[in-house]
C-alpha positions as CSV (number, residue, x, y, z in Angstrom):
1,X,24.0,70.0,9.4
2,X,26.2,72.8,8.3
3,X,25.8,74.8,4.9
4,X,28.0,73.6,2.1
5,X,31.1,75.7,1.5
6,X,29.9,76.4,-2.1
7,X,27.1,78.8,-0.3
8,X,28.0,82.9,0.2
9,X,26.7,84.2,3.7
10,X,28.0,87.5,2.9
11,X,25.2,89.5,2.4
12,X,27.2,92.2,0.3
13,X,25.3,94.0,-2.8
14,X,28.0,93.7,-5.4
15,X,28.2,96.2,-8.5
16,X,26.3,94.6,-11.6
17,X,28.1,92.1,-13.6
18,X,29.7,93.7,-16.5
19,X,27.6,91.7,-19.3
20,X,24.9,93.5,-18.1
21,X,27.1,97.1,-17.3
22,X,28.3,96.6,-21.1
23,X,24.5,96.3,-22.4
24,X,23.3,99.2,-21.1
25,X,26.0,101.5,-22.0
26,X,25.9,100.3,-25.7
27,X,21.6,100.5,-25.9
28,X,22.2,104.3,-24.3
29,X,25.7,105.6,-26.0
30,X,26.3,103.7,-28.8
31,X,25.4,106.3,-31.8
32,X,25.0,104.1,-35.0
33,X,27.0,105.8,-38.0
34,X,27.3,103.0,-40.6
35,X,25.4,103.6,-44.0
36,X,25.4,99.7,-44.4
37,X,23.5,98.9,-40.8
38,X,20.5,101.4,-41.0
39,X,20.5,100.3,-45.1
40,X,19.6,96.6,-43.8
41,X,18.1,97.6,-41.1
42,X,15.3,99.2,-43.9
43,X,15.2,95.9,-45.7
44,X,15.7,93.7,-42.5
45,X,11.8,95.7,-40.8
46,X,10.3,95.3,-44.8
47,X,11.4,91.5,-45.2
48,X,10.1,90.9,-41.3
49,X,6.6,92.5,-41.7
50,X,6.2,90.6,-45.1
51,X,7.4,87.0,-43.4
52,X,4.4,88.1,-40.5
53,X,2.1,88.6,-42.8
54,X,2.5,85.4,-45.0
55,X,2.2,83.4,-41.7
56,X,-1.1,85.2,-41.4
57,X,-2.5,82.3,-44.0
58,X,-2.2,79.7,-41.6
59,X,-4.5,79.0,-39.5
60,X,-2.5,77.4,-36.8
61,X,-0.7,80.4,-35.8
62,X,-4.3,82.9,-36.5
63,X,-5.5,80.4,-33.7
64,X,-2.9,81.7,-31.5
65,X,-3.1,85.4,-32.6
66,X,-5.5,88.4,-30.5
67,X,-6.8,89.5,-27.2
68,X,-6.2,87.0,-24.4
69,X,-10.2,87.5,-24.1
70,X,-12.4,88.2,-27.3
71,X,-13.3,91.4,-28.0
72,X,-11.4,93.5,-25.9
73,X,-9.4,96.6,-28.1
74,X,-7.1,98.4,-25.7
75,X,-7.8,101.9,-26.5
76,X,-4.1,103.7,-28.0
77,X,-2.7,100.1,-28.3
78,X,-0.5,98.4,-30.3
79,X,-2.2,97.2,-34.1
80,X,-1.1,94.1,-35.3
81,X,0.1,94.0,-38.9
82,X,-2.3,92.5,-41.4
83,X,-5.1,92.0,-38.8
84,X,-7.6,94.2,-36.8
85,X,-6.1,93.9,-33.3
86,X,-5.4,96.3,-31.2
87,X,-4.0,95.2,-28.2
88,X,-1.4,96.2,-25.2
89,X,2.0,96.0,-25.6
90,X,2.8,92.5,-24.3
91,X,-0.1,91.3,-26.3
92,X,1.0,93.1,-29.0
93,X,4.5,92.1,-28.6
94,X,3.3,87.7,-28.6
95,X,1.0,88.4,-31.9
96,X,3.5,90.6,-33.4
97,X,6.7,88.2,-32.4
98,X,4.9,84.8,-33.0
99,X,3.5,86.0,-36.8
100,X,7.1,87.0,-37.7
101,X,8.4,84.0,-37.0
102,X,5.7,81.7,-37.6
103,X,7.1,80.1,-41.2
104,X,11.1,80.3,-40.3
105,X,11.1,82.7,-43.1
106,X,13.0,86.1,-41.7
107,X,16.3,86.8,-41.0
108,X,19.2,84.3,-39.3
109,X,22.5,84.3,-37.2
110,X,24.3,82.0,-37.3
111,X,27.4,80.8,-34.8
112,X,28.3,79.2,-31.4
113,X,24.6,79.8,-31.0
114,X,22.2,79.8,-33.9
115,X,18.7,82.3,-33.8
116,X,16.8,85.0,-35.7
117,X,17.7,88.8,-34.6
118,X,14.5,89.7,-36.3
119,X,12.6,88.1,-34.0
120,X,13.4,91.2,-31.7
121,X,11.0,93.5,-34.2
122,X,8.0,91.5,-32.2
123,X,8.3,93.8,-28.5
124,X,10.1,96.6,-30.5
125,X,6.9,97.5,-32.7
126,X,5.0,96.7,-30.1
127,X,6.2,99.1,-27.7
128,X,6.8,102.0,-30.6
129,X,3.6,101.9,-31.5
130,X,1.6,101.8,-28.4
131,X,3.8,104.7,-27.3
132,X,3.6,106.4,-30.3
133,X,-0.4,106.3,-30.1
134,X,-0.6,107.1,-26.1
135,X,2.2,110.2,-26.5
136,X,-0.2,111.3,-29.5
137,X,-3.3,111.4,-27.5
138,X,-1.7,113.0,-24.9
139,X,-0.6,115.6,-27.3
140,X,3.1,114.6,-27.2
141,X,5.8,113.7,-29.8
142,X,5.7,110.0,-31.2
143,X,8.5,107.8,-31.9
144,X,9.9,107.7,-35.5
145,X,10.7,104.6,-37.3
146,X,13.8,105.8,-37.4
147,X,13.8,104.4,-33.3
148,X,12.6,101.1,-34.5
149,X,15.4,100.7,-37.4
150,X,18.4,101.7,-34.4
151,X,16.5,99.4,-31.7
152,X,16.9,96.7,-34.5
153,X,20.5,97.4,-35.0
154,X,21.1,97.4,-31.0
155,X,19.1,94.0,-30.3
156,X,20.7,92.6,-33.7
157,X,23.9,93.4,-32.5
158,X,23.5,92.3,-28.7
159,X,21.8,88.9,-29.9
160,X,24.4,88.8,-32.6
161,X,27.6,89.3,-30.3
162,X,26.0,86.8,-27.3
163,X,26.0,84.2,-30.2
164,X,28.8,84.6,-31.6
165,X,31.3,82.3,-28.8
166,X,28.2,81.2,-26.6
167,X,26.6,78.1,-27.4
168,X,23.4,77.9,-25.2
169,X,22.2,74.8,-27.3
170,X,24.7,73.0,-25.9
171,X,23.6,73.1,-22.4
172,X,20.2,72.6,-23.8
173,X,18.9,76.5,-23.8
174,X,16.8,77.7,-27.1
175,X,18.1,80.6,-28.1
176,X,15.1,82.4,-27.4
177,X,16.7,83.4,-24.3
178,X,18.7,86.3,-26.2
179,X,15.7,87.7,-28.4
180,X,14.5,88.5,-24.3
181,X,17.7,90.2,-22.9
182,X,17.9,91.9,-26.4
183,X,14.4,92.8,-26.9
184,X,14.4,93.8,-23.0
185,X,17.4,95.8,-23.2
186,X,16.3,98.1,-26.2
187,X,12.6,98.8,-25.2
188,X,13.8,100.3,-22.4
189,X,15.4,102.7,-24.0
190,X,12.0,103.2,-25.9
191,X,10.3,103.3,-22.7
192,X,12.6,106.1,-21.1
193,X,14.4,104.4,-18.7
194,X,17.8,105.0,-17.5
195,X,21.1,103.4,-17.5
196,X,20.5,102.1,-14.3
197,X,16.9,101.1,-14.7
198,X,18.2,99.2,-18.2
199,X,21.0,97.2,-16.3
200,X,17.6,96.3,-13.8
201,X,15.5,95.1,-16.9
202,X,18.2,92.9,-18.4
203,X,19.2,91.2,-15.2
204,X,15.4,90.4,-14.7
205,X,15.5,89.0,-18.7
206,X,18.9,86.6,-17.0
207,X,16.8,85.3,-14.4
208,X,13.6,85.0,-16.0
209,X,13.2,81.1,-16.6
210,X,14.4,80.2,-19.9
211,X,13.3,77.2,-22.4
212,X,14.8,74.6,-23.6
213,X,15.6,73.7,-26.3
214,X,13.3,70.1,-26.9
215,X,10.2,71.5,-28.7
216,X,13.3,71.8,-31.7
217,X,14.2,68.7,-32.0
218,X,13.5,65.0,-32.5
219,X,11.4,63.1,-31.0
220,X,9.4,66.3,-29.8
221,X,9.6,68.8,-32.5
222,X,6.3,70.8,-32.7
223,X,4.8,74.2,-33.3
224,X,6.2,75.9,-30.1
225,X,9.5,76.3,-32.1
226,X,7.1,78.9,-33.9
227,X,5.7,80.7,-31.1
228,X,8.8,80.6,-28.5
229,X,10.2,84.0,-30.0
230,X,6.4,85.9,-29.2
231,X,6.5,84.6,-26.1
232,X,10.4,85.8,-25.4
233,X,9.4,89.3,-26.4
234,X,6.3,89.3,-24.7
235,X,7.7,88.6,-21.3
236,X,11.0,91.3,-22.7
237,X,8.2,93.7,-22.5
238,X,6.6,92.8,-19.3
239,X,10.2,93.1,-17.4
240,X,11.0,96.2,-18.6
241,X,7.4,97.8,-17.7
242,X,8.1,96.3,-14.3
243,X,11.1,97.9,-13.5
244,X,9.4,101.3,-14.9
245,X,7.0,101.2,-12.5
246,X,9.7,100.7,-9.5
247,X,10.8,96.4,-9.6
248,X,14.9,96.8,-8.9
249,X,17.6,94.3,-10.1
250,X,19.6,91.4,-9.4
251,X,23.3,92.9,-10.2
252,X,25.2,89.3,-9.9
253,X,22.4,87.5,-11.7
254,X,25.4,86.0,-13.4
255,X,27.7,85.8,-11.8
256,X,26.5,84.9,-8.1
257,X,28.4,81.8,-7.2
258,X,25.9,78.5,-6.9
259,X,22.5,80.9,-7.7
260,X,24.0,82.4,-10.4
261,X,22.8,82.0,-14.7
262,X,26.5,80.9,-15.5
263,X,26.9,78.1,-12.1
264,X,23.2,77.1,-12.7
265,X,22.5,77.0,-16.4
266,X,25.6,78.0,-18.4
267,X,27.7,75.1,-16.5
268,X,31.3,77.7,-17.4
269,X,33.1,80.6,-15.6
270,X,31.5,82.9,-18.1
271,X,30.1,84.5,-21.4
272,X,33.3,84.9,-23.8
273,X,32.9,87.7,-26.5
274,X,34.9,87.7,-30.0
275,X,34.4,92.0,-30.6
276,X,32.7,95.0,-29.0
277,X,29.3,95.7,-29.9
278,X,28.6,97.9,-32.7
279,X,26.4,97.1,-35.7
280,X,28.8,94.0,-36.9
281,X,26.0,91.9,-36.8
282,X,23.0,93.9,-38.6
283,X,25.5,94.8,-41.5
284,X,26.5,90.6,-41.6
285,X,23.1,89.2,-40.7
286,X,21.7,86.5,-43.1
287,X,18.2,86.8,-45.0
288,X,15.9,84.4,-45.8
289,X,15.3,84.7,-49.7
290,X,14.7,81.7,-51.5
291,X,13.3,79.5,-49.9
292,X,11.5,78.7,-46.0
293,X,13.6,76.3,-44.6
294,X,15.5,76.1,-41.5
295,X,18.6,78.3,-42.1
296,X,21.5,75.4,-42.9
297,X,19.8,73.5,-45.3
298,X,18.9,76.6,-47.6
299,X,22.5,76.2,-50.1
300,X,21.3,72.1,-49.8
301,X,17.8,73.3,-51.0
302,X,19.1,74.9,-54.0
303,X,22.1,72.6,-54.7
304,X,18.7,70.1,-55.0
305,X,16.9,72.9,-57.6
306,X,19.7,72.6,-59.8
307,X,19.9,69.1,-59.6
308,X,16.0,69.1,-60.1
309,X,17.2,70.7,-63.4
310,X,20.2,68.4,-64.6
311,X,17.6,65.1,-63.8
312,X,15.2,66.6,-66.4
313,X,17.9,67.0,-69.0
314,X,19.4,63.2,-68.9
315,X,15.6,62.0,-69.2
316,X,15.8,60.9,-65.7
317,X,13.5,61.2,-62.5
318,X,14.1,60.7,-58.4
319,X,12.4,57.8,-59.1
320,X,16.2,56.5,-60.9
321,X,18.2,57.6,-58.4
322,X,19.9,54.7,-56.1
323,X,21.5,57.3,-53.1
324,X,22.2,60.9,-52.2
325,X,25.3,62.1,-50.3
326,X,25.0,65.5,-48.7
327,X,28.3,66.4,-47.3
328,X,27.0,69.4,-44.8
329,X,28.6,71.5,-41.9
330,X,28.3,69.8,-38.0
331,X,25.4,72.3,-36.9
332,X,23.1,70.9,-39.3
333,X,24.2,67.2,-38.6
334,X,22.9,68.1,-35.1
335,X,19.6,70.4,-35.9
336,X,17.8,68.7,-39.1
337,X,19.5,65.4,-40.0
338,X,16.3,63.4,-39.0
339,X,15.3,59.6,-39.8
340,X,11.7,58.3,-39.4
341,X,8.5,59.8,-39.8
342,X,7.7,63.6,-39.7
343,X,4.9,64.4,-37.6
344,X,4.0,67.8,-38.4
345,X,4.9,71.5,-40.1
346,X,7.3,72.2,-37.6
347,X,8.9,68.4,-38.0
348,X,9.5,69.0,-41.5
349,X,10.9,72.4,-41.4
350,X,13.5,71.0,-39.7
351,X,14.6,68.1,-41.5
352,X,16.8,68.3,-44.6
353,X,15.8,65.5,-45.9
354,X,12.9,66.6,-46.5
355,X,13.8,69.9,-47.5
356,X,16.1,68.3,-50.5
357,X,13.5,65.7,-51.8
358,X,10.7,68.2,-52.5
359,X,13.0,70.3,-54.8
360,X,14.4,67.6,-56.2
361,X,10.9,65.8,-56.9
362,X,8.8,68.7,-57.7
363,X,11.2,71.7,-58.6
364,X,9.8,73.9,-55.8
365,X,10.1,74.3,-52.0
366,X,7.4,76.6,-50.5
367,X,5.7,77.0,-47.3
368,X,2.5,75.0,-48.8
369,X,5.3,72.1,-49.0
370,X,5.3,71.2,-45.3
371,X,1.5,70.1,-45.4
372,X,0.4,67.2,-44.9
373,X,-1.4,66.7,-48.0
374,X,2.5,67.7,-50.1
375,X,4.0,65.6,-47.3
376,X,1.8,62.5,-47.9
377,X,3.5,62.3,-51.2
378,X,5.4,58.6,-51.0
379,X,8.4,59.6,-52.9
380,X,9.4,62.2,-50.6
381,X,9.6,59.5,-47.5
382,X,11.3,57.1,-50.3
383,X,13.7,59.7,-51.5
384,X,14.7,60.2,-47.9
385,X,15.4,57.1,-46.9
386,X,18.4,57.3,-49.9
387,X,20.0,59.9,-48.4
388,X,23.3,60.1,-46.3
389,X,24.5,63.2,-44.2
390,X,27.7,63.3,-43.6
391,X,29.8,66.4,-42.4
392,X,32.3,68.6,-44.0
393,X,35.0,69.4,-41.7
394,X,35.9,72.5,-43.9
395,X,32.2,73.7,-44.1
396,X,32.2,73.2,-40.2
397,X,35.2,75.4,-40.0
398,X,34.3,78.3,-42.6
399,X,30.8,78.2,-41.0
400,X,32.4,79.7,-37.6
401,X,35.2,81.6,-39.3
402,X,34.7,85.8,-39.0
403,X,35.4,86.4,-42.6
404,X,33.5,83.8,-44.1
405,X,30.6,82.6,-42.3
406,X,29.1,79.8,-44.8
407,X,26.3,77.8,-44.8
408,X,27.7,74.8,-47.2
409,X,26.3,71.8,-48.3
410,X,27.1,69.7,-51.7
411,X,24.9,67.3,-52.8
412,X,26.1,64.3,-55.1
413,X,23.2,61.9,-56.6
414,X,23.9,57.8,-58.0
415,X,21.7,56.1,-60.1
416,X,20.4,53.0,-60.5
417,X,22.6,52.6,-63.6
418,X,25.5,53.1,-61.5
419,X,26.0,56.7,-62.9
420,X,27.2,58.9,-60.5
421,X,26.6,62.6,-61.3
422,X,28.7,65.8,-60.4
423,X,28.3,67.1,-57.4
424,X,26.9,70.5,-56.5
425,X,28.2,72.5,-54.3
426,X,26.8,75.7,-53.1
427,X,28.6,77.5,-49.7
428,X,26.7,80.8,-49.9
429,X,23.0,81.2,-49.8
430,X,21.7,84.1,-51.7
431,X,20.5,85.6,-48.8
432,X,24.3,86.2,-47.3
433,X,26.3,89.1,-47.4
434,X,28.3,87.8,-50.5
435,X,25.9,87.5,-52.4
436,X,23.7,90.6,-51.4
437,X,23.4,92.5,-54.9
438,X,22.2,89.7,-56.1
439,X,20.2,89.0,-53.2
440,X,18.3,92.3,-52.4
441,X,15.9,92.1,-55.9
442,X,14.7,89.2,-54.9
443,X,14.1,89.9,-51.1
444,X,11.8,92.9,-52.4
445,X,9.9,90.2,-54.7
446,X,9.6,88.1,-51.5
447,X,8.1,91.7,-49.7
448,X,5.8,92.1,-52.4
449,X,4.5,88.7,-52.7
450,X,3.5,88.5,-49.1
451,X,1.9,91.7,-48.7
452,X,-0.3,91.7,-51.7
453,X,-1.6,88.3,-51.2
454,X,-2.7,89.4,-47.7
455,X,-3.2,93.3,-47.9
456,X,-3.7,93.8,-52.3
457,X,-2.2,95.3,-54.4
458,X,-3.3,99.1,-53.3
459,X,-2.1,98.8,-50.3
460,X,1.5,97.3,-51.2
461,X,1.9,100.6,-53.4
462,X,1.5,102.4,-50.7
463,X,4.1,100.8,-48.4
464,X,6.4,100.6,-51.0
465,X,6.0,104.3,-51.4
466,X,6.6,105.2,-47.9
467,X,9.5,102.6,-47.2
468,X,11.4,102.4,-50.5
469,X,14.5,105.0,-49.2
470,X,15.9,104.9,-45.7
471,X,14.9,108.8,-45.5
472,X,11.6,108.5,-46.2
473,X,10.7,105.7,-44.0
474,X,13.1,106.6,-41.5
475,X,11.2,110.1,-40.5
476,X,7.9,108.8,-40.8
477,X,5.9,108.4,-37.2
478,X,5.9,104.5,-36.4
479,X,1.6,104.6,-35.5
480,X,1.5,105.9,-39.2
481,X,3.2,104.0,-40.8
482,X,2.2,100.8,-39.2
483,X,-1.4,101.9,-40.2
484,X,-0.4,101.1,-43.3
485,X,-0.2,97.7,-42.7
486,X,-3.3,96.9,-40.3
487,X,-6.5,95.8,-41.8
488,X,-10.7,96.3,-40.5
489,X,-11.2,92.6,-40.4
């Protein structure tokens, strides 16, 4: 039986695809100037250490935190914020990575494909600390944070740009797959290797098997939607110490015909990029301020708070209301318009549904909303069962357009009577770049709620001190000032 036609004999070691060419020469050349990026970058580390260390009160992801086996403290390792660990860099990299984004509280991107750049922070720490401790003991200069605030940019950006006209969702990919070429591609800088050894490390990140997306969405949404970004750095971290220590590359790991990531998985001739990376996407990215819920419900969470509001001054109660209209962009038709029952945290972080009736009934949505004991509330499975989604083709538009990027939703509520009241429309969360002076006060009130309930009051004064101006923070040796954080049990 002869070969089909479709399979290349020619054993000819091409040059590496550009993707991965155009990686490397951006992680080692690019010199970040903008004032804006390395400002956000500042907020973007504080926000993601708080949202770490908040997730630290639930004991579903403590479960999953530590040494693979108890006890063991890797001497020079890499602490974990807010706990005792100290553990080796892939370890590190899982507990750091899965704590971050446990509660779907940091940062978000949003475009062809949707993620979290922040997510990156997990192998980035991880690997800047543990170096920073082993080049100490070995009496040798430790990385700043000012390294972790321009790896941040970098894997923001190279996330960020991958995102922007690439939809892996729709070939069934979680996005998770770009936290590991990012994360891989910028501890390697970290690590010391080269150009070449970089352009090795992402193509093993490519071909590294990636996960799909079904632990996101109905019927089998569940807490791995909270871990998958740990385990994406973790494995980052593992390739690039690999090709340290000598593993080579896989040059066409796109773009080998019938073996390839784009003939296999990507099901196209090709990644297609909108703009050239530079630190578009750290100056652009979109924080989580008001409230922990899956990035395209959060203008639908507070259209809902101010309709809380307007109920309570006609006298009137969810318990009047007849239906609910939310008029929403196509991404979140797809992600967290959800019917039925909600089987767990991870189920109702992702519905919107859910995320408008609790405001609406109670005036609040916080990360103690999505137990079960709030979710056993009968209104809230009453009040969804009113509710109608239907898309916006103008908010599905703006949501992909370069100089706009909303997150819309409007919300319009009929009662029983037969009143029907205005609409609410909100296209910009608080935590976009629109709205970022108004934004930024309350992100640090987010910081500072998080670390004192965790770390006390003492000890958030002293972070605060050292991280309050990119210059201060910025010079400070990363094993130091993650000290800050760690705690002695």
């Amino acid at each position: 039986m002869s070969a089909p036609a479709s399979i290349v004999k020619q054993n000819v070691r091409p040059e590496p695809d550009q993707v991965l060419q155009d990686i490397a020469d951006y992680v080692h050349n690019y010199e970040i100037t903008s004032p804006l990026a390395w400002e956000t970058a500042r907020l973007c580390l504080i926000d993601t250490l708080g949202c770490g260390l908040e997730a630290l009160n639930f004991e579903q992801c403590t479960n999953l935190l530590g040494p693979v086996v108890e006890g063991t403290t890797v001497p020079n390792g890499t602490r974990v914020p807010g706990t005792p660990y100290q553990l080796d860099p892939i370890r590190g990299a899982f507990n750091i990575g899965t704590a971050i984004r446990w509660l779907d509280y940091n940062d978000c991107w949003l475009a062809a494909e949707w993620g979290h750049p922040s997510d990156n922070l997990g192998g980035i720490l991880a690997v800047a600390d543990w170096l920073a401790r082993t080049n100490k003991a070995k009496g040798l200069p430790a990385p700043k944070v000012k390294d972790v605030l321009e790896a941040m940019i970098k894997a923001h950006e190279i996330q960020g740009c991958l995102a922007l006209e690439n939809s892996f969702n729709r070939v069934g990919l979680d996005h998770v797959v770009l936290v590991k070429v990012a994360t891989t591609a910028v501890v390697s800088k970290i690590l010391g290797l080269n150009r070449e050894q970089t352009i090795d490390a992402v193509s093993q990140a490519w071909v590294d098997g990636q996960s799909l997306r079904t632990y996101r969405h109905v019927p089998n949404t569940m807490s791995r939607k909270s871990w998958a970004a740990g385990d994406a750095c973790s494995r980052a971290v593992n390739l690039a110490l690999l090709v340290k220590n000598g593993v080579g590359g896989i040059p066409s790991v796109l773009t080998a015909k019938t073996w390839g990531f784009y003939d296999v998985l990507f099901k196209t001739e090709g990644f297609k990029f909108q703009r050239p990376y530079g630190s578009y996407v750290m100056e652009n990215v979109l924080f989580k301020i008001s409230y922990p819920a899956e990035f395209h419900s959060q203008t639908a969470c507070e259209a809902a708070m101010t309709l809380h509001h307007e109920l309570k001054k006609i006298g009137k109660t969810t318990d009047d209301i007849a239906s609910i209209r939310i008029r929403t962009q196509e991404a979140a038709i797809r992600i967290i318009d959800k019917k039925g029952p909600l089987n767990n945290y991870a189920d109702r972080d992702h519905c919107i549904q859910y995320m408008v009736a609790v405001p609406l009934i109670y005036g609040r949505l916080t990360t103690q909303d999505y137990s079960d004991e709030v979710a056993s509330d009968s209104r809230i499975d009453a009040l969804r069962e009113k509710m109608e989604c239907v898309e916006d083709k103008t908010y599905s538009l703006e949501y992909h357009a370069p100089d706009k990027r909303s997150i819309g939703n409007a919300i319009q509520i009929t009662l029983k009577d037969g009143t029907i009241m205005d609409e609410v429309a909100v296209e910009y969360p608080v935590g976009h770049k629109f709205r970022r002076s108004e934004g930024i006060p309350l992100l640090l009130e987010k910081f500072e709620r998080h670390v004192t309930k965790r770390l006390g009051k003492e000890k958030f004064d002293a972070i605060m001190n050292a991280s309050k101006e990119l210059d201060d923070i910025s010079g400070k040796d990363v094993d130091e000032y993650v000290d800050l954080y760690v705690t002695k049990e």
